[in-house]
Backbone as XML, in Angstrom:
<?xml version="1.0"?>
<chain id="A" units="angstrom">
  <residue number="1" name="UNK">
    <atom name="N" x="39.597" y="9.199" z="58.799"/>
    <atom name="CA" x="40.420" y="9.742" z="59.863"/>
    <atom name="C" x="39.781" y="9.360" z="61.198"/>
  </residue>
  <residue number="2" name="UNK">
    <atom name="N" x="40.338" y="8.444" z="62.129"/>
    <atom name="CA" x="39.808" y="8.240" z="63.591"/>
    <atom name="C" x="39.770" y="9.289" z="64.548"/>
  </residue>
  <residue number="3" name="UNK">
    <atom name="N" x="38.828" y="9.154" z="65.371"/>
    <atom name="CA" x="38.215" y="10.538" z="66.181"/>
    <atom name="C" x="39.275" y="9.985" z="67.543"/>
  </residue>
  <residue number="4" name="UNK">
    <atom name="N" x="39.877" y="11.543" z="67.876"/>
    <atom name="CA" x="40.392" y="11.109" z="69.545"/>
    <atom name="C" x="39.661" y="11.262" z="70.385"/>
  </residue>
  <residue number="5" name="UNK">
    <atom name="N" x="38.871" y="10.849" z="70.247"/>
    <atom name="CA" x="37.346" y="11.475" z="71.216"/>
    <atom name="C" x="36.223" y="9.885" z="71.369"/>
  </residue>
  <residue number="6" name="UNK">
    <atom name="N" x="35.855" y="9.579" z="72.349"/>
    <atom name="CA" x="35.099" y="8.426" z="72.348"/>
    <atom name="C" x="33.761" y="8.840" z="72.257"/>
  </residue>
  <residue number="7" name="UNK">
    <atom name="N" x="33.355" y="10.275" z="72.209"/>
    <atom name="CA" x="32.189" y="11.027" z="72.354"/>
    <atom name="C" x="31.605" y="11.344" z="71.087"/>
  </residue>
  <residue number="8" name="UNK">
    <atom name="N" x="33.048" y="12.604" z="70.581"/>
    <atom name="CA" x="32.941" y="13.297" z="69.582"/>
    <atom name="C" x="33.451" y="12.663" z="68.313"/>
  </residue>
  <residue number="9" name="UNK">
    <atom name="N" x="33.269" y="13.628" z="66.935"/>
    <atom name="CA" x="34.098" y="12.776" z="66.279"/>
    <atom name="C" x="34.900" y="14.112" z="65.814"/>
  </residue>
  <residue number="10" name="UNK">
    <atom name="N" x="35.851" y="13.908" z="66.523"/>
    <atom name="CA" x="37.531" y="15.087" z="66.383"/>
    <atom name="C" x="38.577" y="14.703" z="65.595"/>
  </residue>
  <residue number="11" name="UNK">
    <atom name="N" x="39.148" y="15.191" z="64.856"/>
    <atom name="CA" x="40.591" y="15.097" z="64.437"/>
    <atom name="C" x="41.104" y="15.107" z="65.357"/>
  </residue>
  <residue number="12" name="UNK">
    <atom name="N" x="42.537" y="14.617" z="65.034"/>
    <atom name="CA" x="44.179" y="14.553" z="65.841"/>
    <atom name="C" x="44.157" y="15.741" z="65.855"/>
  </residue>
  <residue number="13" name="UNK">
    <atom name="N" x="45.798" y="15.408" z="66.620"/>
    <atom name="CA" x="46.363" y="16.840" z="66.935"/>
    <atom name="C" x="46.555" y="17.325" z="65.767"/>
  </residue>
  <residue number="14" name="UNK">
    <atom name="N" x="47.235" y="16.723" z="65.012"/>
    <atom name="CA" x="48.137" y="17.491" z="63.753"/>
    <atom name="C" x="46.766" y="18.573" z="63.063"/>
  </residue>
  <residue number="15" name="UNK">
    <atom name="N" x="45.776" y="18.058" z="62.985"/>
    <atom name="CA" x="44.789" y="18.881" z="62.405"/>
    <atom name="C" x="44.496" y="20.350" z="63.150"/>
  </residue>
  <residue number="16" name="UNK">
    <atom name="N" x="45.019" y="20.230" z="64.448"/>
    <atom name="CA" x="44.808" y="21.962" z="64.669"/>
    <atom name="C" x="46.235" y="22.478" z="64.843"/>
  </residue>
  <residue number="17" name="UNK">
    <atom name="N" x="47.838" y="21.260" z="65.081"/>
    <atom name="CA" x="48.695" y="22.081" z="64.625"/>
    <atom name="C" x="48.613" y="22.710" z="63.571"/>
  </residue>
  <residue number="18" name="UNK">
    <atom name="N" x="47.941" y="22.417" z="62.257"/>
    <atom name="CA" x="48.180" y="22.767" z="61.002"/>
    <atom name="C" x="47.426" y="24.298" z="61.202"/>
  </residue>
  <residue number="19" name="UNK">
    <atom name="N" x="46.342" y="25.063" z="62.208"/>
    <atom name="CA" x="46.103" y="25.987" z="62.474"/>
    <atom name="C" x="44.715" y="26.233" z="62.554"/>
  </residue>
  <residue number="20" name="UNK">
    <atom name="N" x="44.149" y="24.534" z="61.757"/>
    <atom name="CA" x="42.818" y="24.910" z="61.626"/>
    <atom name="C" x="41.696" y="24.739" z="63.250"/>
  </residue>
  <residue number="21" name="UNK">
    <atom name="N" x="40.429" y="25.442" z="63.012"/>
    <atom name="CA" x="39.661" y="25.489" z="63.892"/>
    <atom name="C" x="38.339" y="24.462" z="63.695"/>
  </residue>
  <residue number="22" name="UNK">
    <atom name="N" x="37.669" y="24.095" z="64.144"/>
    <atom name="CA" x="36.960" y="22.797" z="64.253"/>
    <atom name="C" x="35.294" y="23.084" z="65.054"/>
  </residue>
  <residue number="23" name="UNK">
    <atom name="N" x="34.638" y="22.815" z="64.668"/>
    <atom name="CA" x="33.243" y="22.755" z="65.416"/>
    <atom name="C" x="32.660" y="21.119" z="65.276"/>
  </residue>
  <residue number="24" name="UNK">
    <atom name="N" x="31.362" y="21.494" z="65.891"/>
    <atom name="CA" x="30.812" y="19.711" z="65.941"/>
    <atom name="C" x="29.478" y="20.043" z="66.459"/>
  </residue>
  <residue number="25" name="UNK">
    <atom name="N" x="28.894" y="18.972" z="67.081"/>
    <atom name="CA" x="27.843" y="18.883" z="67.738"/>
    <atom name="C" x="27.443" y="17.541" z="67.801"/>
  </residue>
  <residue number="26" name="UNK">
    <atom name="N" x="26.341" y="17.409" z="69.041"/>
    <atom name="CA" x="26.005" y="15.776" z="69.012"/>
    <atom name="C" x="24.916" y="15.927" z="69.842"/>
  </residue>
  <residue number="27" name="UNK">
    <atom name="N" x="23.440" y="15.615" z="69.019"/>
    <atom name="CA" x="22.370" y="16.213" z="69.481"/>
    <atom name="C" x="22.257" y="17.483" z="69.357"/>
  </residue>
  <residue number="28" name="UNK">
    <atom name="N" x="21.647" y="18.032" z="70.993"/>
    <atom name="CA" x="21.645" y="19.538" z="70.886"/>
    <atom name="C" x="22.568" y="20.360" z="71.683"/>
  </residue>
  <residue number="29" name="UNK">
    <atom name="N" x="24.081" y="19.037" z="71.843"/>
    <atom name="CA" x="25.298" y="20.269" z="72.373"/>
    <atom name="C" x="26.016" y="20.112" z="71.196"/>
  </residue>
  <residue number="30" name="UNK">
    <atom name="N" x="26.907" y="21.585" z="71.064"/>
    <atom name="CA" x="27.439" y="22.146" z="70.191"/>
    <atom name="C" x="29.012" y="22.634" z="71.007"/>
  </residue>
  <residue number="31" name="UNK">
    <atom name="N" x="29.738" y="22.116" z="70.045"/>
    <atom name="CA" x="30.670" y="23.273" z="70.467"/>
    <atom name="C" x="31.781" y="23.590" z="69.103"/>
  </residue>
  <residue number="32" name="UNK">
    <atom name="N" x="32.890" y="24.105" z="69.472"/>
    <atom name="CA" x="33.966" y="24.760" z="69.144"/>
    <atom name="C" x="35.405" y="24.838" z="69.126"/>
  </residue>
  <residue number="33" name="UNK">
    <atom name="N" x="36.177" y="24.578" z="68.854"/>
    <atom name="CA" x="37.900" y="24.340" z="69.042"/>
    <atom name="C" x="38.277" y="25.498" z="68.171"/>
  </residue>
  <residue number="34" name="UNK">
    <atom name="N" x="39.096" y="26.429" z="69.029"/>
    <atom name="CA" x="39.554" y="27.660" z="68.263"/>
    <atom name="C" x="40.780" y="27.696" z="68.385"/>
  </residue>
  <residue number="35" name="UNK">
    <atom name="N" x="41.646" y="28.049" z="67.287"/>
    <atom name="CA" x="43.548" y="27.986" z="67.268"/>
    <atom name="C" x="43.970" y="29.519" z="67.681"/>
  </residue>
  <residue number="36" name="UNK">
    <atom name="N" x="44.796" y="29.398" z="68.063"/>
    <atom name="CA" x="45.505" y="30.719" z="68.517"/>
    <atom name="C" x="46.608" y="30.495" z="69.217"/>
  </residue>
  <residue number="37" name="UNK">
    <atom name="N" x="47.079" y="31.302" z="70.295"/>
    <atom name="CA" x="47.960" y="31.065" z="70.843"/>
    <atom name="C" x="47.687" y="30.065" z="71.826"/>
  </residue>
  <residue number="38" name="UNK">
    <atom name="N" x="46.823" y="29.844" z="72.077"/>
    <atom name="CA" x="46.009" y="28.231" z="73.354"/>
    <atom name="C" x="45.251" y="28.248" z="72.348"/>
  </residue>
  <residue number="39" name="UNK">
    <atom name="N" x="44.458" y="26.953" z="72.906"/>
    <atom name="CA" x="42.977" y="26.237" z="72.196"/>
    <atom name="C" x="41.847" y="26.884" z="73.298"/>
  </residue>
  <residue number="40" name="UNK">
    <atom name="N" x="41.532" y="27.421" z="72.480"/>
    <atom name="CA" x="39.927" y="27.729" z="73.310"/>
    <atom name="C" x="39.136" y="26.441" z="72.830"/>
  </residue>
  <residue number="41" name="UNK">
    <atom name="N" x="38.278" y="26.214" z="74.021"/>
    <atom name="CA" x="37.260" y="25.364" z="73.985"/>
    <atom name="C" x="36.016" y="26.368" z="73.738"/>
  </residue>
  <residue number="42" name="UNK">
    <atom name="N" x="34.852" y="26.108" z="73.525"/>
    <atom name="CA" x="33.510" y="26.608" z="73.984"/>
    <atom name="C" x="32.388" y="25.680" z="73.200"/>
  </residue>
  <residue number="43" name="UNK">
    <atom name="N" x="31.548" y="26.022" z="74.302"/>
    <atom name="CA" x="30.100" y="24.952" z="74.488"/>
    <atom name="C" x="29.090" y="25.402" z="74.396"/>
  </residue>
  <residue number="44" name="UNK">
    <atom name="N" x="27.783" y="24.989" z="73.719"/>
    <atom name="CA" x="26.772" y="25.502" z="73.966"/>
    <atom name="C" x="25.181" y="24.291" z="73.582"/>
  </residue>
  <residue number="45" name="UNK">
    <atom name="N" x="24.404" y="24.951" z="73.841"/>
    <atom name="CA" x="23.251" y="24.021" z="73.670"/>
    <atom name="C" x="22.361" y="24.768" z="72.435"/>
  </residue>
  <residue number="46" name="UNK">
    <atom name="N" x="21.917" y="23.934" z="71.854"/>
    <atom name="CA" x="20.815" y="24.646" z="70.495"/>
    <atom name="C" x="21.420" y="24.014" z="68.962"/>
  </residue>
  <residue number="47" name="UNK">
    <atom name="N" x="20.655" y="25.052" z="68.212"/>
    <atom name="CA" x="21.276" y="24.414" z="66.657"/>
    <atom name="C" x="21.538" y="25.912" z="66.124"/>
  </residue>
  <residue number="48" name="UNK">
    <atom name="N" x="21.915" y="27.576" z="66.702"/>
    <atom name="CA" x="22.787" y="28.222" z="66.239"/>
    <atom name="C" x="24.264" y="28.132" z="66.563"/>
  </residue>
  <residue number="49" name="UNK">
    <atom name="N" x="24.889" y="29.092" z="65.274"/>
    <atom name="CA" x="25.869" y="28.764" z="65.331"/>
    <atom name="C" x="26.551" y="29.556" z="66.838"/>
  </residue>
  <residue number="50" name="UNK">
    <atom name="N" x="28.235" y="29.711" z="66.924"/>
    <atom name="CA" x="28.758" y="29.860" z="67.541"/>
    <atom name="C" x="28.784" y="31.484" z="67.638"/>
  </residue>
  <residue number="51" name="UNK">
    <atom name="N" x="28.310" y="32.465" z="66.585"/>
    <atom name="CA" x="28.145" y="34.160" z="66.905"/>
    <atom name="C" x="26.962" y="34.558" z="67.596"/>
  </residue>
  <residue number="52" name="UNK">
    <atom name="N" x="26.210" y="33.169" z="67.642"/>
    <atom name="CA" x="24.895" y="33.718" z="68.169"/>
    <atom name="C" x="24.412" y="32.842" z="69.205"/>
  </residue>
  <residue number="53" name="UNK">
    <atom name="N" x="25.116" y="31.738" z="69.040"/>
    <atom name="CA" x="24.541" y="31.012" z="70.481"/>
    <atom name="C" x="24.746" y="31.996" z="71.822"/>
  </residue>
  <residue number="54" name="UNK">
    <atom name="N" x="24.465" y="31.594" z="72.516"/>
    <atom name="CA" x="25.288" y="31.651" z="74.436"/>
    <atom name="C" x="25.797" y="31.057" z="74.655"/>
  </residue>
  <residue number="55" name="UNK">
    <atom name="N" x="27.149" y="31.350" z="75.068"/>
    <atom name="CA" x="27.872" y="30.404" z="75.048"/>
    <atom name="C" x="27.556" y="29.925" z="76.888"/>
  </residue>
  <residue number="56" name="UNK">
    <atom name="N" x="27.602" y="28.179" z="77.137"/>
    <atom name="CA" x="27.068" y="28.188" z="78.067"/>
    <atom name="C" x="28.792" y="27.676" z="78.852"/>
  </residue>
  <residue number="57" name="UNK">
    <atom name="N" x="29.913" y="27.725" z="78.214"/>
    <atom name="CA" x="30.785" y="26.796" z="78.594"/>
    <atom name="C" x="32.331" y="27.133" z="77.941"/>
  </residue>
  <residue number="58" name="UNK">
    <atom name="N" x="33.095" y="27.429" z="78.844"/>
    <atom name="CA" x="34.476" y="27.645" z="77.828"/>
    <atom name="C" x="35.830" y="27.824" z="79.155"/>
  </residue>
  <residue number="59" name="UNK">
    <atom name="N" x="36.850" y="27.118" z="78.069"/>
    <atom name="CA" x="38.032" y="26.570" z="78.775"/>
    <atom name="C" x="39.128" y="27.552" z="77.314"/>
  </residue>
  <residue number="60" name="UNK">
    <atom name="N" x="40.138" y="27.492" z="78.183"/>
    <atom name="CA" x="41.424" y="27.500" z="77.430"/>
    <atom name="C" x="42.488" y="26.667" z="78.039"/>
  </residue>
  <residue number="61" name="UNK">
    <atom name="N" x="43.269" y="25.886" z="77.059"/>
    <atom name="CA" x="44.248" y="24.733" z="77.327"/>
    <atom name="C" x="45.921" y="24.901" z="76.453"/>
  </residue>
  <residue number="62" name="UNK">
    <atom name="N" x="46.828" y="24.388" z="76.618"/>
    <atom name="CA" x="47.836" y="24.818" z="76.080"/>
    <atom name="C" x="47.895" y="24.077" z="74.412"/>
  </residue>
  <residue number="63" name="UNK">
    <atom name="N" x="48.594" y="24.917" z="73.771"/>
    <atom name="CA" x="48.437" y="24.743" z="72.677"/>
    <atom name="C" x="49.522" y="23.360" z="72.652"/>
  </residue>
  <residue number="64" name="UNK">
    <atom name="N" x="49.549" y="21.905" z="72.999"/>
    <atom name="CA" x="50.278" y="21.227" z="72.718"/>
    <atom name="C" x="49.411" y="19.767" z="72.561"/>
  </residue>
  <residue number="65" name="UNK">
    <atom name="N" x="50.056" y="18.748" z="72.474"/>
    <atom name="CA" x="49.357" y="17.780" z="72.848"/>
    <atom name="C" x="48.576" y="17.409" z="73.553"/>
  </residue>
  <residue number="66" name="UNK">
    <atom name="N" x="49.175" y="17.371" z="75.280"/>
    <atom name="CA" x="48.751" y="17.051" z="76.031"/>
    <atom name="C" x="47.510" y="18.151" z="76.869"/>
  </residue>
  <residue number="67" name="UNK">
    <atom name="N" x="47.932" y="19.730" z="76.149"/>
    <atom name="CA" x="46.851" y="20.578" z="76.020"/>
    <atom name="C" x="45.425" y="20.000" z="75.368"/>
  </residue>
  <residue number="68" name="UNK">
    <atom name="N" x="46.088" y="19.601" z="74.041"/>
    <atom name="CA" x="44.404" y="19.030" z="73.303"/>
    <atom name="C" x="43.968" y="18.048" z="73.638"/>
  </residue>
  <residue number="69" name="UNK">
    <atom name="N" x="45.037" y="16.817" z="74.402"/>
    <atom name="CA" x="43.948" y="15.767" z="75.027"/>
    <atom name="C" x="43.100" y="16.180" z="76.080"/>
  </residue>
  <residue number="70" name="UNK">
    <atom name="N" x="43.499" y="17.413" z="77.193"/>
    <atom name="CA" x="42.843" y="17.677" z="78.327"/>
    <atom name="C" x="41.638" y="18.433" z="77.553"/>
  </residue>
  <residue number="71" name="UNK">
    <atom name="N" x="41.872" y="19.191" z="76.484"/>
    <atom name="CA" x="40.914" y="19.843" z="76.077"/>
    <atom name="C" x="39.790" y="18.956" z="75.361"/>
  </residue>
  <residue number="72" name="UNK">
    <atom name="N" x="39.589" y="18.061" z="74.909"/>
    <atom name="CA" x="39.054" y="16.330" z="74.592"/>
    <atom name="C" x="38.516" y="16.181" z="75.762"/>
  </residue>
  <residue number="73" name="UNK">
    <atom name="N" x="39.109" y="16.118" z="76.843"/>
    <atom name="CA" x="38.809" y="15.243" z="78.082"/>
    <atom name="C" x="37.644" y="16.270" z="78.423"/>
  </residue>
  <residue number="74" name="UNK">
    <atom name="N" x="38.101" y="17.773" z="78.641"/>
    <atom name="CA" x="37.194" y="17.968" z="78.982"/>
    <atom name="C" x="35.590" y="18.605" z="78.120"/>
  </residue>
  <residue number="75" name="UNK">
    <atom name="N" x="35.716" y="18.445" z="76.898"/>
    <atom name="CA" x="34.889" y="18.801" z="76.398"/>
    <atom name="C" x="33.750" y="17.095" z="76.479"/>
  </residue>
  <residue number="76" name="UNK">
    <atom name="N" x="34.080" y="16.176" z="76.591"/>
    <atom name="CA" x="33.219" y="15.124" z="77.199"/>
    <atom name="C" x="32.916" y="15.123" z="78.375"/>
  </residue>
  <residue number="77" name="UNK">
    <atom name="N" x="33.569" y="15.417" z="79.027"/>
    <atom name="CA" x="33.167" y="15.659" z="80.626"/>
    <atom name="C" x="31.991" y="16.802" z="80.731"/>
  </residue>
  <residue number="78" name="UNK">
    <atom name="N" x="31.793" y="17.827" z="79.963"/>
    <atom name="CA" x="31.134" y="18.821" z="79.696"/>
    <atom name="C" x="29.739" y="18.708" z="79.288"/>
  </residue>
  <residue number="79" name="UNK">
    <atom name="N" x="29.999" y="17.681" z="78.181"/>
    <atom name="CA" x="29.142" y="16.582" z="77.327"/>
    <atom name="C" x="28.397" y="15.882" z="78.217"/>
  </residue>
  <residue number="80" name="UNK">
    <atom name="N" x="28.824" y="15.328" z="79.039"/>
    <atom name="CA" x="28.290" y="14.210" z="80.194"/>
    <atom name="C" x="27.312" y="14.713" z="81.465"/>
  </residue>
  <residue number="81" name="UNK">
    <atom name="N" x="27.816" y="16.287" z="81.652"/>
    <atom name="CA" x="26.900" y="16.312" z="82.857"/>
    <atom name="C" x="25.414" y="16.870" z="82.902"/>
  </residue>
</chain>
Protein backbone atom coordinates (compact mmCIF):
# COMPACT_ATOMS: atom_id res chain seq x y z
CA UNK A 1 0.00 0.00 0.00
CA UNK A 2 1.75 3.53 -1.00
CA UNK A 3 2.18 6.13 1.76
CA UNK A 4 0.45 9.71 1.02
CA UNK A 5 3.01 11.12 2.94
CA UNK A 6 6.65 11.80 1.56
CA UNK A 7 7.70 11.74 5.31
CA UNK A 8 5.54 9.23 6.87
CA UNK A 9 4.45 6.02 5.86
CA UNK A 10 0.36 6.62 5.96
CA UNK A 11 -2.45 4.97 4.36
CA UNK A 12 -5.00 6.65 1.95
CA UNK A 13 -7.92 8.11 2.69
CA UNK A 14 -10.13 5.17 2.33
CA UNK A 15 -8.22 3.63 5.32
CA UNK A 16 -9.61 6.11 7.88
CA UNK A 17 -12.93 6.44 5.89
CA UNK A 18 -13.30 2.84 6.80
CA UNK A 19 -13.09 4.36 10.61
CA UNK A 20 -9.87 3.13 11.48
CA UNK A 21 -7.26 5.14 13.63
CA UNK A 22 -3.52 5.04 12.80
CA UNK A 23 -0.24 5.85 14.74
CA UNK A 24 3.48 5.91 13.47
CA UNK A 25 6.62 7.36 14.34
CA UNK A 26 9.97 8.22 12.69
CA UNK A 27 12.84 8.38 15.00
CA UNK A 28 11.85 9.97 18.17
CA UNK A 29 8.57 11.83 16.81
CA UNK A 30 5.52 10.01 17.27
CA UNK A 31 2.24 10.67 16.49
CA UNK A 32 -1.47 9.77 15.99
CA UNK A 33 -4.56 10.00 13.53
CA UNK A 34 -7.80 9.63 15.45
CA UNK A 35 -11.44 9.04 13.60
CA UNK A 36 -14.39 10.67 14.83
CA UNK A 37 -16.35 13.23 13.77
CA UNK A 38 -12.91 15.32 12.39
CA UNK A 39 -9.45 13.74 12.35
CA UNK A 40 -7.55 14.68 15.23
CA UNK A 41 -3.98 14.93 14.66
CA UNK A 42 -1.49 14.68 17.72
CA UNK A 43 2.31 14.73 18.15
CA UNK A 44 4.74 13.95 20.41
CA UNK A 45 8.45 13.22 21.05
CA UNK A 46 9.78 9.89 22.94
CA UNK A 47 9.06 6.11 22.55
CA UNK A 48 5.72 6.12 24.96
CA UNK A 49 2.74 5.55 23.77
CA UNK A 50 0.00 8.09 23.11
CA UNK A 51 -1.85 7.73 27.08
CA UNK A 52 1.26 8.65 28.43
CA UNK A 53 3.27 10.71 26.30
CA UNK A 54 2.77 14.75 26.38
CA UNK A 55 1.34 15.50 23.93
CA UNK A 56 3.55 18.26 22.45
CA UNK A 57 1.24 19.01 19.27
CA UNK A 58 -2.40 18.66 18.02
CA UNK A 59 -4.70 19.85 15.19
CA UNK A 60 -8.20 18.89 14.17
CA UNK A 61 -9.11 18.84 10.32
CA UNK A 62 -12.31 17.94 8.49
CA UNK A 63 -13.18 14.61 8.15
CA UNK A 64 -12.85 14.55 4.20
CA UNK A 65 -10.22 14.33 1.78
CA UNK A 66 -8.95 17.38 1.44
CA UNK A 67 -9.23 17.46 5.44
CA UNK A 68 -6.68 14.42 5.49
CA UNK A 69 -4.36 15.84 2.96
CA UNK A 70 -4.06 19.16 5.11
CA UNK A 71 -3.86 16.92 8.01
CA UNK A 72 -0.61 15.00 6.06
CA UNK A 73 0.59 18.36 5.23
CA UNK A 74 0.60 19.31 8.38
CA UNK A 75 1.79 16.60 10.36
CA UNK A 76 5.24 16.96 8.14
CA UNK A 77 5.40 20.40 8.57
CA UNK A 78 5.32 19.53 12.34
CA UNK A 79 7.90 16.82 11.56
CA UNK A 80 10.21 19.41 9.97
CA UNK A 81 10.58 22.09 12.45
Amino acid sequence: MPSVSQVFEIPGYYYFDAGNDFSGSKGDFAYKIINGERFRAIAWHGRLCSMKAEIEHEADFERTPDGFAALVKWLEETYNK
